[in-house]
Structures are given as C-alpha cells and as structure tokens.
ROTITOR-164629 format. One line per 3 residues: their letters; for each residue x, y, z of C-alpha. Coordinates in Angstrom, 1 decimal, decimal comma, always signed. Example, Ala and Ser with C-alpha at 12.3 -4.5 7.8 and 13.67 -1.06 7.14 Angstrom:
// residues 2
AS	+12,3/-4,5/+7,8  +13,7/-1,1/+7,1;
END
This chain:
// residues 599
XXX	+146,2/+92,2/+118,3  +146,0/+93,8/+114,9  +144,5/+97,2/+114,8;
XXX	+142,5/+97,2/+111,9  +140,4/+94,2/+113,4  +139,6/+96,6/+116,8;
XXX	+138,7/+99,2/+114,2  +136,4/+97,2/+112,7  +134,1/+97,9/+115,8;
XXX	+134,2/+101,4/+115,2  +131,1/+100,9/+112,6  +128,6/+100,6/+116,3;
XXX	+130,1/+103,9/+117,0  +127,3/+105,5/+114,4  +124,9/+103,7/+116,1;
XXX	+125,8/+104,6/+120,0  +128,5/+106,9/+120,5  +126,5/+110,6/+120,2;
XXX	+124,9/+112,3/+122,7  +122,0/+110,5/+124,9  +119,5/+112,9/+123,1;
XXX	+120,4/+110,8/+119,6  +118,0/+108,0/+120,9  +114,9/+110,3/+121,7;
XXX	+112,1/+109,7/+121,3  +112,1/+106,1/+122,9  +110,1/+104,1/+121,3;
XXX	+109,8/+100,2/+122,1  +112,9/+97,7/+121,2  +115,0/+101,1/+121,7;
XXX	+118,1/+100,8/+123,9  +119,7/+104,3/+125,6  +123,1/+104,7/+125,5;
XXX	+123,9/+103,5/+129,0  +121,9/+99,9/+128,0  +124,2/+100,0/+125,0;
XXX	+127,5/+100,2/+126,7  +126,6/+97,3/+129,0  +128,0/+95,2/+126,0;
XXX	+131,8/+95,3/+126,7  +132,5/+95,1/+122,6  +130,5/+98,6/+122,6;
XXX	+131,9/+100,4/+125,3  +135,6/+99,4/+123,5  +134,2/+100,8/+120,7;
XXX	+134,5/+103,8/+121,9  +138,1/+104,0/+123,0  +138,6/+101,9/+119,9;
XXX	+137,8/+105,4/+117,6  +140,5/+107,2/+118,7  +142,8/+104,5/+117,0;
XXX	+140,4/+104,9/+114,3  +141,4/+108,6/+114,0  +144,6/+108,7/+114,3;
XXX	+146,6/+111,9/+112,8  +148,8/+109,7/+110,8  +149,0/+109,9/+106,9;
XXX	+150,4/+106,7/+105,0  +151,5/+109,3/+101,7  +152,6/+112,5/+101,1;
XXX	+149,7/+114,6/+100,9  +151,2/+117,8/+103,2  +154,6/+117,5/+101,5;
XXX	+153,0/+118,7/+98,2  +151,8/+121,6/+99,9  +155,7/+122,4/+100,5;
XXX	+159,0/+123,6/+98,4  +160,1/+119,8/+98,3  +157,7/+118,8/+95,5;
XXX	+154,4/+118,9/+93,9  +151,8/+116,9/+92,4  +150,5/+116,7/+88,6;
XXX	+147,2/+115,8/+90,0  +145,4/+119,3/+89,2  +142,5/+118,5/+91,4;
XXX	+144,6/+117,5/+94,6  +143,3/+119,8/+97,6  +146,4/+120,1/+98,6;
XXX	+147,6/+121,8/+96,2  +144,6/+124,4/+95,5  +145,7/+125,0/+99,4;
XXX	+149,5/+125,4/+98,6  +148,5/+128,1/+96,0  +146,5/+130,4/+97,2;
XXX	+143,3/+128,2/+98,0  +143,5/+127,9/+101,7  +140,4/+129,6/+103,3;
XXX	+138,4/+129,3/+106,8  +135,8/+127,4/+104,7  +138,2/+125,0/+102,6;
XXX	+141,2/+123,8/+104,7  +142,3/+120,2/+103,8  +144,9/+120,9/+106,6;
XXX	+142,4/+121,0/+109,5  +140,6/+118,2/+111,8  +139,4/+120,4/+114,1;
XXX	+135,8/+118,9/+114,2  +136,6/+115,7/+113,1  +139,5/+115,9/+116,4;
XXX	+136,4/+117,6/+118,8  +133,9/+114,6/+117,6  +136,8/+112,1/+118,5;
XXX	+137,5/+113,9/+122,0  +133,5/+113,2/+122,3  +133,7/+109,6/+122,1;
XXX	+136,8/+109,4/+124,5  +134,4/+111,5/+127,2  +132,0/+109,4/+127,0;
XXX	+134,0/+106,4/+127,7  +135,6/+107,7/+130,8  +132,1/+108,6/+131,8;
XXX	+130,0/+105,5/+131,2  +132,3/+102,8/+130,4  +135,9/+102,8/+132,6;
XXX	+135,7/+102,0/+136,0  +131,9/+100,3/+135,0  +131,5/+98,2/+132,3;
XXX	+132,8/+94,5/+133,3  +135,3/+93,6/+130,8  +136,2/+90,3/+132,7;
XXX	+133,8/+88,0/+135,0  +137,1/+87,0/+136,5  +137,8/+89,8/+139,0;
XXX	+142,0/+89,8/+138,3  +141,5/+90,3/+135,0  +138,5/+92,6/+134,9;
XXX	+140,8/+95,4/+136,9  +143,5/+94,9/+134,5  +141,6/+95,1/+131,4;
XXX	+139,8/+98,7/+133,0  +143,1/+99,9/+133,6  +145,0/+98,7/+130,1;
XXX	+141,6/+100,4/+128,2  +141,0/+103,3/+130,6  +145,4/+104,1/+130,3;
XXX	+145,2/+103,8/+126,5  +141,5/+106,2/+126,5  +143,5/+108,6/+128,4;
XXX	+146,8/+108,3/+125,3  +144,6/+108,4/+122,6  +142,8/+112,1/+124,4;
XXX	+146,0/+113,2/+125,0  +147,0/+112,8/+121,0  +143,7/+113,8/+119,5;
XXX	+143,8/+117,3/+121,7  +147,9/+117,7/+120,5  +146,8/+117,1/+116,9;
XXX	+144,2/+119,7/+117,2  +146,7/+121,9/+119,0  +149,2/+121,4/+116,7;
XXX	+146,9/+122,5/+113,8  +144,8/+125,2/+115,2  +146,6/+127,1/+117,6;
XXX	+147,7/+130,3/+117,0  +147,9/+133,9/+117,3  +144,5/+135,6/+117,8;
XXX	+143,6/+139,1/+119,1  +147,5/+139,3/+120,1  +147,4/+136,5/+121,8;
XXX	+148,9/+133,0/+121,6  +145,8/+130,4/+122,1  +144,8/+126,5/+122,2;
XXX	+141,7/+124,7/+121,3  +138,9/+124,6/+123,4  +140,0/+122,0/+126,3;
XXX	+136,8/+119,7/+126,6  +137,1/+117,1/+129,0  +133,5/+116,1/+129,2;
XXX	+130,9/+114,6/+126,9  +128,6/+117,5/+125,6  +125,2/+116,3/+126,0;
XXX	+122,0/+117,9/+125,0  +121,5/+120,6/+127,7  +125,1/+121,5/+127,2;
XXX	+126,0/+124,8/+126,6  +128,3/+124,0/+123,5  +129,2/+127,9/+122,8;
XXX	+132,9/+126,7/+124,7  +135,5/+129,1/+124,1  +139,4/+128,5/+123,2;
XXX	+141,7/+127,4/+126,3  +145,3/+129,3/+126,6  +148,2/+127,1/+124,7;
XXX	+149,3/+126,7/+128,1  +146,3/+125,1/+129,6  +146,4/+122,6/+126,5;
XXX	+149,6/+121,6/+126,9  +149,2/+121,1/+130,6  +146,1/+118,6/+129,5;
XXX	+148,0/+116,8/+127,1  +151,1/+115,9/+130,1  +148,5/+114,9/+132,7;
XXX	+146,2/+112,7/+130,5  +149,7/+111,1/+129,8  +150,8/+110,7/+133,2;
XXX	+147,3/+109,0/+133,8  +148,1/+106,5/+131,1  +151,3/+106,0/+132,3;
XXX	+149,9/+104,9/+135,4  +148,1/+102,3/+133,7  +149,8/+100,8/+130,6;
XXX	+153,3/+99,2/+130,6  +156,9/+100,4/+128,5  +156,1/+97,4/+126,0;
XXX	+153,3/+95,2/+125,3  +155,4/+91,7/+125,5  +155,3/+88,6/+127,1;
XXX	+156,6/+87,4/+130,0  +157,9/+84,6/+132,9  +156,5/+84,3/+136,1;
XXX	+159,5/+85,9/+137,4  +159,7/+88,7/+135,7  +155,4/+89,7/+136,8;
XXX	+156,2/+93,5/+137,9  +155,3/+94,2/+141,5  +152,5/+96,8/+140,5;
XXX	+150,6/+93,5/+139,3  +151,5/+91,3/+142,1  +149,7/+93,9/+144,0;
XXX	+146,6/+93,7/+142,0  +147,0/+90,1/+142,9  +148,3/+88,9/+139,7;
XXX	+149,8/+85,2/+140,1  +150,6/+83,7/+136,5  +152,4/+85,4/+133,9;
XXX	+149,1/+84,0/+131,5  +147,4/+86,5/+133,7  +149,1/+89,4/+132,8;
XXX	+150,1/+88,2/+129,1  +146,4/+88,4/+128,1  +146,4/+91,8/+128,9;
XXX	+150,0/+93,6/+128,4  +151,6/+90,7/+126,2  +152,3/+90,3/+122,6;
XXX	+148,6/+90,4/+121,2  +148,7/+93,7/+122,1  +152,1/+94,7/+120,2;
XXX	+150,9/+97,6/+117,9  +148,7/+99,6/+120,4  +149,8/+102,0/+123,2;
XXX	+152,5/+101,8/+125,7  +154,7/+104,2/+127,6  +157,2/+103,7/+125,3;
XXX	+155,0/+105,2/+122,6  +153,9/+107,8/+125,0  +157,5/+109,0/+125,6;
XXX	+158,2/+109,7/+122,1  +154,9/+111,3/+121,9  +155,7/+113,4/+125,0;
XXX	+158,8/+114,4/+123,2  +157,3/+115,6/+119,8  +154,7/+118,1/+121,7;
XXX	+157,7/+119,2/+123,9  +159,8/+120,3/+120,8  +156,4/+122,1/+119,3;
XXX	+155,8/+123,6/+122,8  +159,6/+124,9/+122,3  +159,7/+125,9/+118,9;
XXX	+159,6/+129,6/+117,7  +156,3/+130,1/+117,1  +155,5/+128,9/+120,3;
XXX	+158,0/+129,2/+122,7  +156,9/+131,7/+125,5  +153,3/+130,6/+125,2;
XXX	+153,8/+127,8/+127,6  +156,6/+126,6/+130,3  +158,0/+124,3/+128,0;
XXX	+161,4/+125,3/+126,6  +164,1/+123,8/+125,0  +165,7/+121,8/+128,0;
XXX	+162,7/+120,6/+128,8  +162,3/+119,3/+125,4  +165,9/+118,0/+124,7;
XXX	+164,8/+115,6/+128,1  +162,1/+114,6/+126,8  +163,5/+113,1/+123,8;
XXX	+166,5/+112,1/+125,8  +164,1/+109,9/+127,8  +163,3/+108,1/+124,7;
XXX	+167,1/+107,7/+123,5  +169,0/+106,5/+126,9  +166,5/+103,6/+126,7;
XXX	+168,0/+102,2/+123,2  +171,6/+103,2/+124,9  +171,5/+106,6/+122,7;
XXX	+173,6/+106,9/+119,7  +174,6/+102,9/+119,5  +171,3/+102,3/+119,4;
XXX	+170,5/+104,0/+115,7  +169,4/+102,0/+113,4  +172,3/+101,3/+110,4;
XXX	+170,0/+100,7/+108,0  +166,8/+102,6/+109,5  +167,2/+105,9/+106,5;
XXX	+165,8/+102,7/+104,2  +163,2/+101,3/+106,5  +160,7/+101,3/+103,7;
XXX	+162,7/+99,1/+101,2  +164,4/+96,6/+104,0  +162,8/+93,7/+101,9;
XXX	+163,8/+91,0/+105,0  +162,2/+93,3/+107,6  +159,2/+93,8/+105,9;
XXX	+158,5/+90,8/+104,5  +159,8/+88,4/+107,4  +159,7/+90,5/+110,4;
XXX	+156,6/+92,8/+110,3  +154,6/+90,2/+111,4  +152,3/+90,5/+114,9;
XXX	+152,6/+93,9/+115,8  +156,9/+93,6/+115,9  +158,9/+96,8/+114,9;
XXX	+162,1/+96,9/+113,6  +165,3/+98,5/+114,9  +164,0/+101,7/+113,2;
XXX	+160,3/+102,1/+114,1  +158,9/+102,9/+117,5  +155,2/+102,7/+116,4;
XXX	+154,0/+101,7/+113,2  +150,8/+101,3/+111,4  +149,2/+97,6/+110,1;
XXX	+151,4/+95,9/+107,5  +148,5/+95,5/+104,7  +148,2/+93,1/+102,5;
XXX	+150,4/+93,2/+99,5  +149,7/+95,6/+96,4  +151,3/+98,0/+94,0;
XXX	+149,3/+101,0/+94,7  +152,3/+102,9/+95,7  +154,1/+102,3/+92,9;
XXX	+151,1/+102,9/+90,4  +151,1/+106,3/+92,2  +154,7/+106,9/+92,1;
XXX	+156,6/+105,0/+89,2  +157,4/+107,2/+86,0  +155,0/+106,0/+83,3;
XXX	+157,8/+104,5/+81,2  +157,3/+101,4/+84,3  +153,2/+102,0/+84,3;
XXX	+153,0/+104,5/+87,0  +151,3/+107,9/+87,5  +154,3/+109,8/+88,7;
XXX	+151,8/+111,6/+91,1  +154,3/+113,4/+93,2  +157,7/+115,4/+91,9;
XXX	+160,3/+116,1/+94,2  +161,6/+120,0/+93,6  +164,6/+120,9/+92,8;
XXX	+165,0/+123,1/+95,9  +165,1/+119,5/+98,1  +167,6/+118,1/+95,7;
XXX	+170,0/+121,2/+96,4  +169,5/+120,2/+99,9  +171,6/+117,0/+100,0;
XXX	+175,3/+118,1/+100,4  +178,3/+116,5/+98,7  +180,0/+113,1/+100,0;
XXX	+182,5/+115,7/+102,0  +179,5/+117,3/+103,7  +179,9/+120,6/+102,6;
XXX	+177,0/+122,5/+101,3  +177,0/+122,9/+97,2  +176,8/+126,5/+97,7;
XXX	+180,2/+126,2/+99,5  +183,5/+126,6/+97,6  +185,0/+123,6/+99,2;
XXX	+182,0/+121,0/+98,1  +183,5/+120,3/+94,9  +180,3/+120,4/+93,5;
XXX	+180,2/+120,6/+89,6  +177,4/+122,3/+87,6  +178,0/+120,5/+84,7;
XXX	+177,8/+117,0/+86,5  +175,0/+117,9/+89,3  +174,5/+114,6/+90,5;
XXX	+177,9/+113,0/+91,2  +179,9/+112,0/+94,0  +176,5/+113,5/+96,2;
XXX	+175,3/+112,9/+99,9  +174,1/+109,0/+98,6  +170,6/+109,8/+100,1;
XXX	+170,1/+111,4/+97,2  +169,8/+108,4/+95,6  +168,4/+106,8/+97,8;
XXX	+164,8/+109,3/+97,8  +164,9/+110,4/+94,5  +165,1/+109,2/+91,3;
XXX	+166,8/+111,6/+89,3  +167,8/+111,8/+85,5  +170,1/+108,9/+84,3;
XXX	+169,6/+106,8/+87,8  +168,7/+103,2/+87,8  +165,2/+102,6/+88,9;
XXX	+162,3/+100,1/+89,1  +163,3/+95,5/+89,0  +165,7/+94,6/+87,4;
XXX	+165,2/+93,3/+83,9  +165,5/+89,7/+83,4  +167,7/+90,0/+80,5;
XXX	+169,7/+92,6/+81,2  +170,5/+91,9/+84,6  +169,8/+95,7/+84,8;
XXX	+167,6/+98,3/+86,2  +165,0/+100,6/+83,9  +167,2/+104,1/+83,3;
XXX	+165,3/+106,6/+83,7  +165,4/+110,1/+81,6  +163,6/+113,4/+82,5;
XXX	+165,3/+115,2/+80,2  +163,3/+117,4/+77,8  +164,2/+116,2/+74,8;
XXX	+163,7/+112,4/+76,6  +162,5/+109,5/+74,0  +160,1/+108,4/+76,6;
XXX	+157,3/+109,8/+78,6  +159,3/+110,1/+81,7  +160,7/+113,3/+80,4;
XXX	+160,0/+116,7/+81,4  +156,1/+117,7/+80,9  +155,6/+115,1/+78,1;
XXX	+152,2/+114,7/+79,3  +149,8/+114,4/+82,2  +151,8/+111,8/+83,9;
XXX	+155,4/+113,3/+83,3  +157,8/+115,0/+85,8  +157,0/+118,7/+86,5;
XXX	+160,4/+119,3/+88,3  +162,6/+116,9/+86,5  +162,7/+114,3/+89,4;
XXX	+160,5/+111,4/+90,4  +160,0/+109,4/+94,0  +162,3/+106,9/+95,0;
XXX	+161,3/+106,7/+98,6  +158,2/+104,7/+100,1  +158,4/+102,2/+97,1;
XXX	+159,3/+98,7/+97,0  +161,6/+98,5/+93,6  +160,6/+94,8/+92,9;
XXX	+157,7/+95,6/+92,2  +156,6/+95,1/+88,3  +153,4/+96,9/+86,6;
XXX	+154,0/+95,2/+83,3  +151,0/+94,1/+81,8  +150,3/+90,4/+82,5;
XXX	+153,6/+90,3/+84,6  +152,2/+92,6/+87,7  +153,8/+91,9/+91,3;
XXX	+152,6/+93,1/+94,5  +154,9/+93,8/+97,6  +154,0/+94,7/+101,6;
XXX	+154,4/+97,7/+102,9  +153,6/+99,8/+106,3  +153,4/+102,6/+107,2;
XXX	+155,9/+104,2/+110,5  +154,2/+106,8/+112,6  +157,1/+107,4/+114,6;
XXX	+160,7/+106,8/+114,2  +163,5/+106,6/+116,0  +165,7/+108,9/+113,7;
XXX	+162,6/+111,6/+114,0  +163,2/+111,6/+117,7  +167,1/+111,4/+117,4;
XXX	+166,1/+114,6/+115,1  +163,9/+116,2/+118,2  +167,0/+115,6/+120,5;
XXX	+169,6/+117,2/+118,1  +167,3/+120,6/+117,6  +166,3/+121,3/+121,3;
XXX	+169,8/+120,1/+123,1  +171,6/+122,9/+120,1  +168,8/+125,3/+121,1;
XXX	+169,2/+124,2/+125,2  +172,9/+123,8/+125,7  +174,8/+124,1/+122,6;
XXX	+176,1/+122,0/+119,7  +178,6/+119,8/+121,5  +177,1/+119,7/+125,2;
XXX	+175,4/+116,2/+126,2  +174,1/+117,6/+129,8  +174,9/+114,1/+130,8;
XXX	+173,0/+111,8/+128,0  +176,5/+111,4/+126,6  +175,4/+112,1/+123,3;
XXX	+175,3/+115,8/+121,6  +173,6/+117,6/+119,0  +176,6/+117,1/+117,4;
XXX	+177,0/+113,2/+117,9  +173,9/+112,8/+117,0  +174,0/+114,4/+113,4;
XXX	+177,3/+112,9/+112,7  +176,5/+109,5/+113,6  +172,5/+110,1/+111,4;
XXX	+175,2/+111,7/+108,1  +177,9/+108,2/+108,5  +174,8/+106,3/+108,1;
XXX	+173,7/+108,3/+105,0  +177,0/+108,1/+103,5  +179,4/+111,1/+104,4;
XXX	+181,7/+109,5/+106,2  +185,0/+112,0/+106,1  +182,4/+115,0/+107,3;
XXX	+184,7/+117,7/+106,8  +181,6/+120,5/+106,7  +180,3/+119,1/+110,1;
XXX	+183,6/+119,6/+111,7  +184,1/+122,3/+111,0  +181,1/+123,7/+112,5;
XXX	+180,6/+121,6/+115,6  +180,8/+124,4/+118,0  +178,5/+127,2/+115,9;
XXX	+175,3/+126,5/+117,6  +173,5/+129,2/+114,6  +175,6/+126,6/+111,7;
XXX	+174,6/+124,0/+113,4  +170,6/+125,1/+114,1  +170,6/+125,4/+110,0;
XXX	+172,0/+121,5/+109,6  +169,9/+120,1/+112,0  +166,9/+121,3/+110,5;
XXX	+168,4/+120,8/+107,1  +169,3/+116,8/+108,0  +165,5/+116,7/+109,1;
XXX	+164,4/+118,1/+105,8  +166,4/+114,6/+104,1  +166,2/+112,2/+106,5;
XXX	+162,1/+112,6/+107,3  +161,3/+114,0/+103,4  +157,9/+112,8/+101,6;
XXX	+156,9/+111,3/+105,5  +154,4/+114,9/+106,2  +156,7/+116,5/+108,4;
XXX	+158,4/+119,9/+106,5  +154,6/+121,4/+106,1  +154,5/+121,7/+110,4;
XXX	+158,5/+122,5/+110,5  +158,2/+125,1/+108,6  +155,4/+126,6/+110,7;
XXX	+156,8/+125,6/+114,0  +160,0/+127,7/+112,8  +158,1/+130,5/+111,5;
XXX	+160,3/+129,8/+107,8  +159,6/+130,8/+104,9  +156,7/+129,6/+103,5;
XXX	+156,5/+131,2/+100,2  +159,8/+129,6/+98,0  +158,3/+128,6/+94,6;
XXX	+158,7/+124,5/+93,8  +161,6/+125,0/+91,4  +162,6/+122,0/+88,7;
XXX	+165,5/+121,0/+86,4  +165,2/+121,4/+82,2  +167,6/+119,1/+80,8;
XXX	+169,1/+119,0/+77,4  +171,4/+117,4/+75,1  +173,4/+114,7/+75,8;
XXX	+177,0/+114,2/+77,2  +179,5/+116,6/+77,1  +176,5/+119,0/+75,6;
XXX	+174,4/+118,4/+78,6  +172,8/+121,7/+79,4  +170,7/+122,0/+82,9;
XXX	+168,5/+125,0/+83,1  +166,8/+126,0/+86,5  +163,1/+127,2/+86,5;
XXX	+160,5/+128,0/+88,6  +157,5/+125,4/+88,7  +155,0/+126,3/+90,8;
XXX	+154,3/+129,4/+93,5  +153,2/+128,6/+97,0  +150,7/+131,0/+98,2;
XXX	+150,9/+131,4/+101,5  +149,9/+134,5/+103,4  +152,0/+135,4/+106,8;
XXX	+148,7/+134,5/+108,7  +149,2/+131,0/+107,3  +151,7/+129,4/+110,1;
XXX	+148,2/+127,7/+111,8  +145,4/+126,1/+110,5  +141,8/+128,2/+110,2;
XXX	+139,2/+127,7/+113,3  +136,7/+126,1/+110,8  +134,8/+129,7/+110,0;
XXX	+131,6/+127,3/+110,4  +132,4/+126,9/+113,9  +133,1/+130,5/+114,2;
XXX	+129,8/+131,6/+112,6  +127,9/+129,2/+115,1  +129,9/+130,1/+118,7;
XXX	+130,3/+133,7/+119,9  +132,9/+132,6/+122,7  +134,6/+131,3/+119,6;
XXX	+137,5/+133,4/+118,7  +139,2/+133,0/+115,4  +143,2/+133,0/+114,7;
XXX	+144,1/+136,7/+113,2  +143,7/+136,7/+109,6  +141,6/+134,1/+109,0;
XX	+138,7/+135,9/+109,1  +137,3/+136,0/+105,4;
END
C-alpha cells in the first residue's frame, strides 16, 4: 500500500485529532471527538500521522551544517545555524514540538481508537487489523520519542536528561507544565513500545500459502492465507515490520552507547553490537552486503524496474515512496555549465577523507599520494560522490559518445569554476551522489528520471555493527556472529574499490586505528545522506573545522592547487544537543533547559 496515499488522510487530522476541548462550544451538526473516530478512515488517520512525520530527510540539509560541504544558497537556515546562528529561538535542527504534537495523536489513538473502533465487520479480520494498526501506533511512538531524544537530550544542571516521556493524550484539564524524563527512562520507553509492536506486526509484510499461515494466526482463528494477506501481505510492503524495528532498535542502541551518552543509560556497546547483529545474521552477515548497494541511488535497473509496490532492493531495509519522475535533484545539484544550481559543495576536508586504492591514508608515507596529481589512482568512491575538477559528469553527448568535463578551476572558461558567480563551486567540488546522470536540463531536450529516497540501509547498520563490536570486543572478535569489525570494513572497502587493503591490515588488531576508520568509512560510505551532523555529536568530535576548498590554476604540468579556508562553523561546546525550544522553556517551570542554551 503506498504511503503517500495513507497520508493523504492526514488532512482530517486538522479537523479531529486535538484535544476534546477543540470542539467546544457544541453547537448543533457538531460531532466530539469520540463520534468522529467511529469512522474507521479517521481513527487511522491518526496513526497514519506518525508516517506523516517521519524524521527522514530526502536531501542534504544537516550535511551543510558539517565540514563535508556547504551551500551557496545564502538564505539556507542551515547554514545561518552552522555559523553562528543557532539559538533557543531559531533552531532548524529541532522537532521538539512538532515530535510532542505527533506523540499527541499517537495517544489518542491508543486511547479511543485501538482495541474500539471496528476496522472489520468480519470478526477474523477486525482482530488482525487492531493488532497490525495498534503494533505499527506503538513503532511509530517509539520513533517519534527517539527522534526527539536524539535531538534534545542533553546535559542540563550536570545532568544527562531525556524529553518529557508522555504517554497520554493531554486534554484540557491537563496539567501540561510536564517536566523532562531521565535519558534512561526514555530509552527504556522506546524498547517496550517496540516489544509491544513486535507482538503485533510480522518480520516482513509479504504474501503467503496456506501452509506457511504462522501459528500465532491459526490461533486467532485464521484459516486462508487471503485472510492474513489482506492484512500482513504485500500491499502493505513499505510500512512497519519487525524487520524495520530491528534496525531501528539497533541505531538507538549505538546512540545509547556512544560517548556522549554512554553511562546515562544501561545500554553499552555489547548490547549495541547485538542489536545490530540481530539485523545482519538474518541476511547471513557479511555475504549478504549488497555489491553494488554504495550506488543504490544510480542502479538505473533497480530503480526503474524494481522499486515498484513497496519492494527494496538488496541495499535498502526501508525506504521512502518512489515519486514520480523529475529533475529537481539535478536542477539542485548539476554545475550550471548542464543547467543546474550547484546548491551544495562538497569540502575539501571530505575529499581528503577517501584514502588511496592501497588504503592507506594520504597523510601516510606509504599512500603514494601525489600533490601534484590529487585525484589519481584514489579510493574510486571518490568518484563515485563527487564530482571533482577534470571528471566526466552528466549524459553522455550524443555526438561525442562522451560525458560533459567538468572544470572548477579558477581560471575555468565556464561557470562551473571556482566562485564565478552565484551558482559556482565554493570549495572546488560539485555533488555526484543522489543524482541520476541521464538526466538532461537542456532547453527543449529536458529528461526526467525516478528516484527514492532510503531511510535505512543495510551498509548503515553493517556501519553500527562495525563501531560497537570494536568498542565491545575488539577489532577482530565476532562474539559468535562470525563476522568482525574488521570483516565488516574490509568486505564495505572491496566493494568501494580497495581491494589489496594494505592500510587495513595492517591495523586489524588496533582497536584505537581501527575506531578512527570505522568512523572515517561511515563519513564515505553514508556522506550527503544527514548522518555526520548527529556523529559528530554522538562522538563529542570536533565541531568547529572550517569547510575548506581547492583553488586550481593553470593547466598541465603547471597545474597549481592551493588549499583555503571556505567557510567557519560556529559551533559553541554547548552545541552537541539541540535547544529545548526557549518558547517551551518560558511557558513550563518544570521545564529545564540543556546547559548553555539559555539566551
């Protein structure tokens, strides 16, 4: 079942879903809120806005906000944030009451709706369609409160705290001035409103045989495989499932674990090198990465053919809709020589990053790496991400056979060189990765190609494994799962293109090395997808390295590359968490905001 048509009855939530005191004074022809959720397609509705809400961003908005690139849009949010914007009163970071309102709905649903409103007059099908939308109410709680936790938690008065845990509907006699929960208490929420959907929902939303009816169902008295198809079958690919869950249970597990909050709660590295390991031995761990899943965005075939009815590829564990074809990635991210805005600049401190073909570092002696030639024989995701000066990019002329080369050099005859106006490179770089290449902008020649958008990825949670089984037991130590931090990053670098890893070898038992090449192989592999603004905080890293860029000049053997500082990040060391919104502060006593914050 597609999600964007379930969303689509999110628009009766601004009619129903508030507290009862939203329809007083009754006057005549008005319904109350418990009338209203007697129609089944409203009390959905409700459960239906946490799917709405969802914490996931198709673009690159908190990666701008990082040292791997900017944006030449002067009036992006982000980027005010990023240097030296961020306040209590204008966070682009935060969803901390937009989270709280979702939370709301969710309440309200297990209050009035699950367990009441008849979904089915068939009795069979009525229990199983309470349970699938009551199991998936209890997921999408369990998300919204770790997406708030993962924002806002944080240090305050000396002490490590969550978000206020609210698992109620606040109604009008409520007393709404609720104060924060400990971290620990939160994350204790989050794993039981799991377990309750676990109960309830099934690993995969699939079809199946009469034989194959699990005996959980046989004892709710379903008969016919039709039965339970309707419910847990393949309509329903694309929404929640224990499978999803899992992976979900993993990520909060690693942030549980993670510097900045490890000790806050029980959750420590081993528990979160299980979790993720939960996830893995189902796909058979290492054999079961994805050989072309680095390029999941550009696997024409896959997208094209195979993203059809809620399926995932090899690669993706949960995705968003496939939308209908269009170019507005590429108008965002092409150089303008191809008609593009070249919105977003990947830094040069991300393109030092990606090691040479051997593996080694190219601040080690034994990379080979040559100043005077900085893009050859390189780790081939380079290539792959960004488009850098001199590389092919865009379709391939018709005449030439050949793709547009693109220069960012100074000096370049075209616009896509350095700062030659609005829409030219700040850095000396341009994005490669999220685009579809066959895509054309020419005037009167324009082509449009699908995309979609991955929420989770296997390779992320390959990543989770990797950082808390280094942290847990060491670099080369499987505690059974038969797969190591080390096996894991070797096999995620032969798929990128190092195949004689010489530098991984050679630090395979240095669980310190090896904690600085995990998270550098999460900083490539999972780049422009919003995940380095929370691993940096999660890590307590430096926040504060300028955006750095190349100047390029000359031509061949002249070929000069100059290094320069772009743009500083701001940050304050109060500025590993998000802001309570100072609003919300002002408002509520029992309210306590995160230290520093406070403006």
């Amino acid at each position: 079942m597609k999600m964007k048509n379930l969303i689509k009855l999110t628009s009766l939530l601004i009619v129903f879903a508030a507290c009862d005191d939203v329809f007083e004074p009754q006057i005549e022809n008005n319904r109350d809120l418990d009338a209203l959720l007697e129609v089944n397609s409203n009390a959905m509705g409700l459960m239906i806005a946490g799917y709405s809400r969802l914490p996931y961003i198709n673009g690159t908005e908190y990666d701008i906000a990082t040292d791997d690139a900017l944006t030449n849009d002067e009036g992006s949010y982000y980027r005010k944030a990023a240097i030296g914007g961020w306040t209590s009163y204008m966070d682009p970071f935060g969803r901390y009451a937009y989270d709280r309102q979702t939370l709301q709905y969710l309440n309200i649903f297990f209050e009035k709706a699950a367990g009441q409103t008849v979904w089915s007059t068939t009795t069979v099908d009525n229990q199983l369609l309470d349970d699938r939308f009551t199991g998936e109410a209890y997921a999408l709680r369990a998300i919204h409160l770790f997406d708030m936790l993962r924002r806002h938690a944080g240090p305050a008065n000396g002490t490590t705290l969550g978000v206020p845990n609210l698992t109620h509907s606040e109604t009008a006699g409520d007393n709404f001035n609720v104060s924060r929960a400990s971290f620990q208490e939160c994350i204790d929420q989050i794993y039981s409103d799991f377990e309750e959907a676990k109960k309830r929902l099934v690993l995969d939303n699939d079809d199946i045989k009469n034989s194959e009816i699990p005996q959980r169902f046989k004892d709710l008295g379903v008969t016919s495989a039709t039965t339970y198809n309707r419910v847990y079958g393949s309509s329903m690919r694309g929404r929640l499932s224990n499978r999803i869950i899992e992976a979900i249970e993993a990520q909060v597990a690693l942030f549980a674990a993670s510097p900045a909050y490890n000790g806050a709660s029980d959750k420590d590295w081993n528990f979160a090198a299980e979790k993720a390991a939960v996830v893995l031995d189902r796909i058979g761990g290492v054999a079961g990465l994805d050989p072309h899943g680095n390029t999941w965005y550009a696997n024409a075939d896959e997208i094209d053919k195979d993203v059809v009815g809620g399926y995932c590829p090899k690669e993706i564990l949960w995705r968003g809709d496939r939308g209908n074809d269009d170019n507005n990635l590429e108008i965002s991210y092409y150089p303008p020589s191809l008609n593009g805005n070249g919105s977003v600049n990947p830094s040069q401190n991300l393109v030092d990053a990606f090691p040479m073909k051997n593996g080694y570092p190219i601040t080690d002696d034994a990379s080979g790496y040559n100043p005077s030639n900085p893009y050859q024989d390189r780790d081939p995701r380079l290539g792959l991400y960004i488009v850098y000066d001199g590389a092919g990019f865009g379709p391939v002329d018709g005449q030439t056979k050949q793709k547009s080369i693109i220069s960012t050099a100074e000096d370049a005859i075209t616009e896509d060189g350095l700062n030659k106006s609005v829409k030219s490179t700040k850095t000396g770089y341009y994005l490669r990765k999220h685009v579809r290449e066959e895509t054309s902008l020419s005037t009167g020649a324009e082509t449009k190609q699908f995309h979609y958008m991955a929420r989770i990825r296997y390779t992320e949670i390959f990543l989770d494994y990797a950082e808390a089984a280094n942290e847990a037991w060491g670099p080369d130590k499987d505690n059974g799962h038969g797969y190591s931090a080390y096996t894991v990053i070797k096999a995620i670098r032969q798929r990128g293109g190092i195949e004689n890893d010489e530098y991984l070898e050679s630090i395979k038992t240095d669980k310190n090395k090896m904690r600085e090449l995990i998270r550098n192989e999460r900083r490539i592999e999972l780049c422009f997808e919003n995940h380095r603004f929370w691993d940096l905080r999660r890590w307590k890293a430096n926040l504060t390295e300028p955006v750095k860029g190349v100047r390029i000049t000359g031509s061949g053997s002249t070929k000069k590359y100059e290094y320069f500082e772009v743009e500083k990040r701001d940050y304050k060391d109060y500025m590993y968490c998000c802001p309570i919104p100072e609003e919300e502060i002002l408002k509520w006593s029992a309210l306590i905001q995160n230290d520093g914050w406070s403006n």
